[in-house]
C-alpha positions as CSV (number, residue, x, y, z in Angstrom):
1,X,-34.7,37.8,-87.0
2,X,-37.8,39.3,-85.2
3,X,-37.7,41.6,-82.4
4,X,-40.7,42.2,-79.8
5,X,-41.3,45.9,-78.9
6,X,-42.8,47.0,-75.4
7,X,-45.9,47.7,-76.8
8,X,-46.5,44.8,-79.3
9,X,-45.7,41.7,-77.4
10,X,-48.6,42.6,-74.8
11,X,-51.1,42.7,-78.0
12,X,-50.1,39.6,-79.5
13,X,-50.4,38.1,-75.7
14,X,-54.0,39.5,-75.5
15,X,-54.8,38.6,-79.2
16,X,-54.0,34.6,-78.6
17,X,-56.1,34.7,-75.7
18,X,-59.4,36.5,-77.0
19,X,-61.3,33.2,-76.7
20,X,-60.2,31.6,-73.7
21,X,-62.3,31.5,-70.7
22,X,-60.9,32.8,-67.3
23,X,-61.6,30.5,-64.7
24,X,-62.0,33.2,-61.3
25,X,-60.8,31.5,-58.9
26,X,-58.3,32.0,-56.1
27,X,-56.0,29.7,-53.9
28,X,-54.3,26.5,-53.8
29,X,-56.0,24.2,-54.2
30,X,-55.1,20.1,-53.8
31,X,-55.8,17.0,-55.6
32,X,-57.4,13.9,-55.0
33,X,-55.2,11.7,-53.2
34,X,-54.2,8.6,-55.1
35,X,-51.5,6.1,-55.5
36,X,-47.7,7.7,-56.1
37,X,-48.2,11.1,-55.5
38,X,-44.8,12.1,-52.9
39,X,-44.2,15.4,-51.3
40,X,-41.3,17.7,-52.2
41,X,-38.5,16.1,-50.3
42,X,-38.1,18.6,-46.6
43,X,-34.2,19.6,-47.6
44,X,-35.6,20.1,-51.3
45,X,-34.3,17.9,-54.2
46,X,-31.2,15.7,-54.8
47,X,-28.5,17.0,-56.1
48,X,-26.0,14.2,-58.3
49,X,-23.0,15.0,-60.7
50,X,-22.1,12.6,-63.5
51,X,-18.8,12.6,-65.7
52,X,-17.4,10.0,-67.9
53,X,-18.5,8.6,-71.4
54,X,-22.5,9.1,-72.5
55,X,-22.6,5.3,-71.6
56,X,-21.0,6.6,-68.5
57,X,-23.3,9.6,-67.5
58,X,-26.8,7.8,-68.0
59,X,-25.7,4.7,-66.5
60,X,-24.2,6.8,-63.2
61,X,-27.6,9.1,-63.7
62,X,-29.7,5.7,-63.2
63,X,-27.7,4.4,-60.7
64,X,-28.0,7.2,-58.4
65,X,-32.2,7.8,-59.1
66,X,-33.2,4.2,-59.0
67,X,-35.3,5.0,-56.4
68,X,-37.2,7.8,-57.6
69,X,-37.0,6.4,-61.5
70,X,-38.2,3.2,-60.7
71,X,-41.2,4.4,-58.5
72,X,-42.0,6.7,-60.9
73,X,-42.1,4.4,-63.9
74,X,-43.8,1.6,-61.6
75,X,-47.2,4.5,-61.0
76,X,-46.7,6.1,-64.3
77,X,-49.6,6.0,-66.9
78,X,-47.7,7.4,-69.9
79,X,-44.8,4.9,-69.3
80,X,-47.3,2.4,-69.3
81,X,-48.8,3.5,-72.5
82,X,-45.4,3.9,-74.4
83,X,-44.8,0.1,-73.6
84,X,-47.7,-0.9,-74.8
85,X,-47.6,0.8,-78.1
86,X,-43.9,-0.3,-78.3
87,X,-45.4,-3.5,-78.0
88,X,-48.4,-2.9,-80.3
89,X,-48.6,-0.8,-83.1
90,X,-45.8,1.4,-82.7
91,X,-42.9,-0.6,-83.2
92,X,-42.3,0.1,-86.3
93,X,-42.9,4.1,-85.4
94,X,-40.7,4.1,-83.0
95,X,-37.9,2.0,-84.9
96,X,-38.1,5.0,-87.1
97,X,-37.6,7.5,-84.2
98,X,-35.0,5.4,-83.0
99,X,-33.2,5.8,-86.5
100,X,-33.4,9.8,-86.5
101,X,-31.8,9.6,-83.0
102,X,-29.0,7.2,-83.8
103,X,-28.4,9.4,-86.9
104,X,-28.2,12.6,-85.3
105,X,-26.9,12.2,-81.9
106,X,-25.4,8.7,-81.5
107,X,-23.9,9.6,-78.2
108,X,-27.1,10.4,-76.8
109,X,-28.5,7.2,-77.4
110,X,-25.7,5.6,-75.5
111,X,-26.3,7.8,-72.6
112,X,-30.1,6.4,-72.3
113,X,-28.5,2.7,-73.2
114,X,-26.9,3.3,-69.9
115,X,-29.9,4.5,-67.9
116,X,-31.8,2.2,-69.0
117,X,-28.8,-0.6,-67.8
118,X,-28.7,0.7,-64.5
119,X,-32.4,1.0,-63.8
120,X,-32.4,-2.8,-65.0
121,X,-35.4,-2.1,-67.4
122,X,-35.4,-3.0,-71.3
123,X,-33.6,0.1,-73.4
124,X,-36.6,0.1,-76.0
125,X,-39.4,0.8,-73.4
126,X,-37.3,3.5,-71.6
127,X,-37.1,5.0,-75.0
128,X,-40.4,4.8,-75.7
129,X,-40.9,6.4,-72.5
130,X,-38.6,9.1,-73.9
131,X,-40.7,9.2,-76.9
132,X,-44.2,10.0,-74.4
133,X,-45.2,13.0,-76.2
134,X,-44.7,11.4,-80.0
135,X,-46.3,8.2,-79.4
136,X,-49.4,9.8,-77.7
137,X,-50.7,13.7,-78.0
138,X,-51.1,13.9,-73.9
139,X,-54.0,13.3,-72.7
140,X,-53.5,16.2,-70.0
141,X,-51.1,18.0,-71.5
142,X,-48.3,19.6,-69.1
143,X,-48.4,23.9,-68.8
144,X,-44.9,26.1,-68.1
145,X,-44.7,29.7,-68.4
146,X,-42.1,32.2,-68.5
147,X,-41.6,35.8,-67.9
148,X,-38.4,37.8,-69.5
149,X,-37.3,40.9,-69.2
150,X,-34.4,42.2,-71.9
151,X,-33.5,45.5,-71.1
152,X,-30.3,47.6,-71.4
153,X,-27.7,45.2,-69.6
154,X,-29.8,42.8,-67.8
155,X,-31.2,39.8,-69.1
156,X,-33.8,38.0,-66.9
157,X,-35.9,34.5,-67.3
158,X,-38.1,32.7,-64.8
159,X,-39.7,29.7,-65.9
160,X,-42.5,28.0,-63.7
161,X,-41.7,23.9,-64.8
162,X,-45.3,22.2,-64.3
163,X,-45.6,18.6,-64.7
164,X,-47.9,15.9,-63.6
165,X,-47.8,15.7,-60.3
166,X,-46.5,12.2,-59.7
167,X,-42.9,14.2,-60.7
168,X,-43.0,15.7,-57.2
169,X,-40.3,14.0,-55.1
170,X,-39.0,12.6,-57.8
171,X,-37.3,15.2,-59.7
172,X,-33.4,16.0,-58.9
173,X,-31.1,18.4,-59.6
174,X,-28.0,17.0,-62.5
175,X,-24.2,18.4,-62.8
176,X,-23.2,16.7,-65.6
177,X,-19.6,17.1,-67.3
178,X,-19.8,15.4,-70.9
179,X,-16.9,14.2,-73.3
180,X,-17.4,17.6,-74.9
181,X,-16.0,19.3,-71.8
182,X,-19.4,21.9,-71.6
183,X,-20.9,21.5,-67.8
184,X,-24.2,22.0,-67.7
185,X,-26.8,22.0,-64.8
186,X,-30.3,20.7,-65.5
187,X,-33.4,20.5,-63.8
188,X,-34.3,16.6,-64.7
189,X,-37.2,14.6,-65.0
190,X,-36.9,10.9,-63.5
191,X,-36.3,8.9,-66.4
192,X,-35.7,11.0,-69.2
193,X,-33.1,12.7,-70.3
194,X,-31.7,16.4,-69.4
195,X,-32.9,18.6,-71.0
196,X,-37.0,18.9,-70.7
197,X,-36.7,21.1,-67.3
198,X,-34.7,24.0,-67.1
199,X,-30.9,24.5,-67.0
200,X,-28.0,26.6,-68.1
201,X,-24.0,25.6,-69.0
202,X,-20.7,26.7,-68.0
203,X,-21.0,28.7,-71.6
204,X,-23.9,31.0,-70.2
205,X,-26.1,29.3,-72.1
206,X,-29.7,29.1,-70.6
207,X,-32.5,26.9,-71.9
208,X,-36.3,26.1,-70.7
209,X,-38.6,24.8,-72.6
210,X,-42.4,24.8,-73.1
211,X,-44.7,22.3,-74.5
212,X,-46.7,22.5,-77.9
213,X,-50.1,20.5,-79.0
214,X,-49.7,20.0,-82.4
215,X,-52.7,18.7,-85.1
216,X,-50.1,15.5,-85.6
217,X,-46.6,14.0,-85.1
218,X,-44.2,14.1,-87.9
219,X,-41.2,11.2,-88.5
220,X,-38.2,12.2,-87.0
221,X,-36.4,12.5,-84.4
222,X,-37.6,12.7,-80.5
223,X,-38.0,16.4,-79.0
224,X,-35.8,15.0,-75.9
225,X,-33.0,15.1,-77.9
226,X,-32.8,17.8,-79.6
227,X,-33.5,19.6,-75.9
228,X,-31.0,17.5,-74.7
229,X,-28.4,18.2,-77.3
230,X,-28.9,22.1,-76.2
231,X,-26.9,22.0,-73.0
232,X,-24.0,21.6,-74.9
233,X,-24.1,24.2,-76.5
234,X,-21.3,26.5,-76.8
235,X,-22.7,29.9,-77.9
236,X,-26.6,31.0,-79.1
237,X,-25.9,30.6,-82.4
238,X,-25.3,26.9,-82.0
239,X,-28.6,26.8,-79.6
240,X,-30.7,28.0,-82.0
241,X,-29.2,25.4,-85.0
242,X,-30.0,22.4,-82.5
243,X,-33.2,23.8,-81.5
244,X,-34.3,24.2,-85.1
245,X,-32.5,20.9,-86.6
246,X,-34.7,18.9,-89.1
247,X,-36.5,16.6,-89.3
248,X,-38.1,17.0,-85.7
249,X,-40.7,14.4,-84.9
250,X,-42.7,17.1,-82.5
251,X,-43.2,20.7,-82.1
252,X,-41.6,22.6,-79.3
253,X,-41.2,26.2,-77.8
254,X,-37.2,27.2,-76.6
255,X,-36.2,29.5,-74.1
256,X,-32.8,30.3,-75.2
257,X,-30.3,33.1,-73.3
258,X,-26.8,34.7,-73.4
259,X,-26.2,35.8,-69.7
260,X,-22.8,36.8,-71.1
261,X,-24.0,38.9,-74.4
262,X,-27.3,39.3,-72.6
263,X,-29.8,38.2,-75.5
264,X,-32.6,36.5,-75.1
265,X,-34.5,34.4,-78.2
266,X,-37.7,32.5,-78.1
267,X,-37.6,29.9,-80.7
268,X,-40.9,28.1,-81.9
269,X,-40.4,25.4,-84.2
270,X,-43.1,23.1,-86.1
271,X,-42.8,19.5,-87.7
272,X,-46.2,19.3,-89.0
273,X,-48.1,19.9,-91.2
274,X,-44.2,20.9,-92.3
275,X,-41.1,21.8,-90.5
276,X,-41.4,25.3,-89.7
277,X,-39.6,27.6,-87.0
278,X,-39.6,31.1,-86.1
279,X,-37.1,33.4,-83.8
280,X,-37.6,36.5,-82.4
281,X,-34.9,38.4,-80.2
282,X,-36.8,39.3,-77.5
283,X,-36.8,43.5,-75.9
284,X,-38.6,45.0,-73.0
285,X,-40.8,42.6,-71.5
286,X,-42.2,38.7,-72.7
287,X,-44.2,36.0,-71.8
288,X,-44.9,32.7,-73.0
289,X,-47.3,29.4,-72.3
290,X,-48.0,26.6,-74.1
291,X,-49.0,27.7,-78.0
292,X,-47.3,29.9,-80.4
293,X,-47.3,33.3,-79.9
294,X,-45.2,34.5,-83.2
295,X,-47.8,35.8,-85.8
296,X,-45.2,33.5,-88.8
297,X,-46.7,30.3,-86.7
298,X,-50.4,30.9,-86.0
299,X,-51.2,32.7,-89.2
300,X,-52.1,30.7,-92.8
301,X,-53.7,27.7,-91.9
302,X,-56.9,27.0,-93.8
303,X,-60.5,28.5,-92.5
304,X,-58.5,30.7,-90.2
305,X,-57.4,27.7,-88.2
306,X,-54.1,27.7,-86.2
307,X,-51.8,25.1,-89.1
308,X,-49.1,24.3,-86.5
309,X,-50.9,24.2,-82.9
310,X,-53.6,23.4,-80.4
311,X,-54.0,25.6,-77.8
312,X,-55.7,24.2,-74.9
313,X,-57.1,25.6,-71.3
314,X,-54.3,25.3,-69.2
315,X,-52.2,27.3,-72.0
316,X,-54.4,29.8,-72.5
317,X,-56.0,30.1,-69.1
318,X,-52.9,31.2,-67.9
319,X,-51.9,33.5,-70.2
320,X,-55.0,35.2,-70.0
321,X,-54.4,35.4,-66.4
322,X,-50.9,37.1,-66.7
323,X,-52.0,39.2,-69.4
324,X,-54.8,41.1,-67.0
325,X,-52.3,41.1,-64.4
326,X,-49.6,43.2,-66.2
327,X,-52.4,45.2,-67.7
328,X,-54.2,45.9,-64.6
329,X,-50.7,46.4,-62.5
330,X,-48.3,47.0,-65.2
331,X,-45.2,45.2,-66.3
332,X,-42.8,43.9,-63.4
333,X,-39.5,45.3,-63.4
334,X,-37.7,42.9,-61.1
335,X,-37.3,39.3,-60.5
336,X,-39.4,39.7,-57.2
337,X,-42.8,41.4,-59.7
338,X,-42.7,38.1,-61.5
339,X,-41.8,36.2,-59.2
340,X,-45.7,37.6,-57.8
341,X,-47.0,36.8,-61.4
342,X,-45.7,33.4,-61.5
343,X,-47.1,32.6,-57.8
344,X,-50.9,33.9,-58.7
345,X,-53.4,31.0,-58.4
346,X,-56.4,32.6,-60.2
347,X,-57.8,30.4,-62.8
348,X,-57.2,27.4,-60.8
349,X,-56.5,24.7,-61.9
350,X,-54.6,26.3,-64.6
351,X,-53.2,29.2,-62.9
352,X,-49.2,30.3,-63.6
353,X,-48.6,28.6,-60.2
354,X,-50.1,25.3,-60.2
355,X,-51.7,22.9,-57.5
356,X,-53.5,19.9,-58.6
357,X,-57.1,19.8,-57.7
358,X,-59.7,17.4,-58.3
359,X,-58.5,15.1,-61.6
360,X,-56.5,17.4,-62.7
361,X,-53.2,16.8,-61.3
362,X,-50.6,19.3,-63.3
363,X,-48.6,21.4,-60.7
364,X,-45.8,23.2,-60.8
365,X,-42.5,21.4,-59.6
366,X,-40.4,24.6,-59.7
367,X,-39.2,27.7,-60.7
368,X,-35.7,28.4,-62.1
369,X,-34.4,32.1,-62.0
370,X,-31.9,33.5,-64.4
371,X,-30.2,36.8,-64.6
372,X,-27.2,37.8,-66.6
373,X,-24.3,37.2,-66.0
374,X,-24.1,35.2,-63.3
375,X,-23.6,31.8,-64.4
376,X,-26.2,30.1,-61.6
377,X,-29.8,28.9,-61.4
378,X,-31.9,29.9,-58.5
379,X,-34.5,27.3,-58.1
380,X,-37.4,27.3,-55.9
381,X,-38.5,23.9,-54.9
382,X,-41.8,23.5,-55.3
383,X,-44.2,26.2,-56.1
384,X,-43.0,29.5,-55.9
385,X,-45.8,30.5,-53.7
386,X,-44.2,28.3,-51.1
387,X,-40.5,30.4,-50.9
388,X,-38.2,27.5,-50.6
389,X,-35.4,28.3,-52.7
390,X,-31.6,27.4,-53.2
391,X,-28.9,29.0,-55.2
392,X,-27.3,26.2,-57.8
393,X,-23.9,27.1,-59.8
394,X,-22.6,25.5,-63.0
């Protein structure tokens, strides 16, 4: 396994940003108003437990989001274009998909059976929907970034989740308690399943995630799963087996903490042009965006091209941002100094803390806080900038 020193992770930060363009500019900013777009509810999101069966869980999960899945799903673009490739072209793709997912996690399936029953909608387009990121390379591809800081007995993560803007209002807060017995506490999407937004278990297991471009999608089995399948997870070890399971359909970028043994690995994994994956323990300080940062994952590919990635402006933009922050003021040592990283707006509209503006409607919907060993998730709802924040246990 790799490690990150102190003085090497900031040059492989400042090396994968050589190229970008800083956008300088300051503020929040706001987007044009259109159809959909809700406000962060005033007492902050909903909070819902769900026990039982799978079956159980997603249909309880659907039942008590209705609302906020059905509006969603009603203004959403990409669920809009999953049906209609699930009604095109891709059925036969996503038959596939469906497959790998039956194969590998059976009882997953069930759970989005029973979403899909309770928000009264067809279970092949809600999986489709789950499938968003397969079935078409995003358009506007969603940014997150995270700042950790691994050093003698403290283990730290803060994640800013960013997503498209019609998320706001919609997103809720999930205790679930599984068959298996592991209680977790996710961060949730409307109408997908836990495990795309930040969350942690009763194990002291922590996972957030961050989205990867890749050149193309592979066969096999949905990234939703797999991130889904973390949360039960009962030690790192068997984090990093599910995060780095084969064959994966899409590339992704995992988060992964201890709070109990106080480790913290960042897992990047590849499906095409082959299934590929990389983990490095990470010490000192460490940041991450949207595109591989390990040298095993952006080196080898032919002409000097990237083999497993696309990095795009967002990604980069605000790495490049962070980076000249830390080496301008030096590395935080404290939740609260990247907290003030997280909550900088240059390079709008692709700063660390997002606000839509103009077309571009990617914002950030919150910011989860970890820190070894308590087993809790401090949330801030919203953008950090804002200071609204609640403390959630497991």
């Amino acid at each position: 396994m790799n490690r990150y020193s102190r003085r090497e992770f900031p040059e492989m930060s400042f090396a994968a940003t050589a190229s970008a363009a800083l956008l300088p500019l300051v503020g929040c900013g706001s987007s044009s108003e259109y159809e959909g777009v809700m406000e962060v509810p005033e007492g902050g999101y909903p909070f819902i437990e769900a026990s039982g069966s799978h079956y159980e869980i997603g249909r309880r999960i659907g039942a008590a989001m209705k609302k906020r899945i059905t509006g969603h799903l009603h203004y959403s673009n990409d669920y809009r274009n999953s049906v209609d490739y699930l009604e095109g072209e891709g059925k036969e793709i996503l038959g596939r998909m469906l497959s790998h997912a039956r194969a590998s996690f059976p009882h997953l399936v069930e759970e989005l059976e029973g979403m899909a029953e309770s928000l009264e909608i067809p279970f092949m387009s809600l999986f489709a929907f789950n499938c968003k990121s397969e079935i078409r390379m995003l358009q506007d591809p969603p940014g997150c970034s995270t700042i950790a800081i691994r050093d003698g007995d403290r283990a730290i993560l803060v994640h800013n989740e960013d997503g498209n803007d019609l998320n706001i209002g919609r997103m809720f807060l999930a205790r679930i308690t599984p068959p298996s017995g592991t209680v977790f506490l996710a961060f949730v999407y409307p109408g997908l399943l836990p495990g795309n937004g930040p969350g942690l278990n009763q194990s002291g297991i922590v996972q957030t995630t961050n989205y990867i471009q890749p050149r193309k999608v592979a066969d096999g089995i949905p990234r939703y799963f797999i991130s889904r399948a973390i949360f039960e997870a009962k030690s790192l070890e068997e984090a990093v087996s599910l995060a780095t399971m084969e064959p994966r359909a899409f590339p992704f970028h995992h988060n992964l903490v201890s709070l109990g043994d106080q480790r913290i690995l960042s897992v990047e994994t590849a499906a095409w042009p082959e299934h590929r994956h990389d983990i490095m323990e990470v010490e000192g300080f460490y940041i991450h965006t949207n595109h591989f940062l390990h040298s095993a994952m952006v080196e080898g590919g032919e002409q000097g091209k990237r083999p497993y990635d696309v990095p795009y402006i967002s990604s980069t933009t605000r790495m490049d941002v962070l980076s000249r922050a830390i080496e301008s003021r030096g590395e935080p040592s404290d939740v609260e100094g990247i907290l003030g990283l997280l909550s900088l707006h240059e390079g709008r509209p692709y700063s660390p803390c997002r606000h839509p503006e103009g077309e571009v409607h990617g914002v950030t919907l919150g910011t989860a806080v970890f820190q070894s060993p308590e087993k809790s998730m401090t949330l801030f709802h919203g953008n950090p900038c804002l200071g609204s924040k609640r403390e959630h246990n497991v």
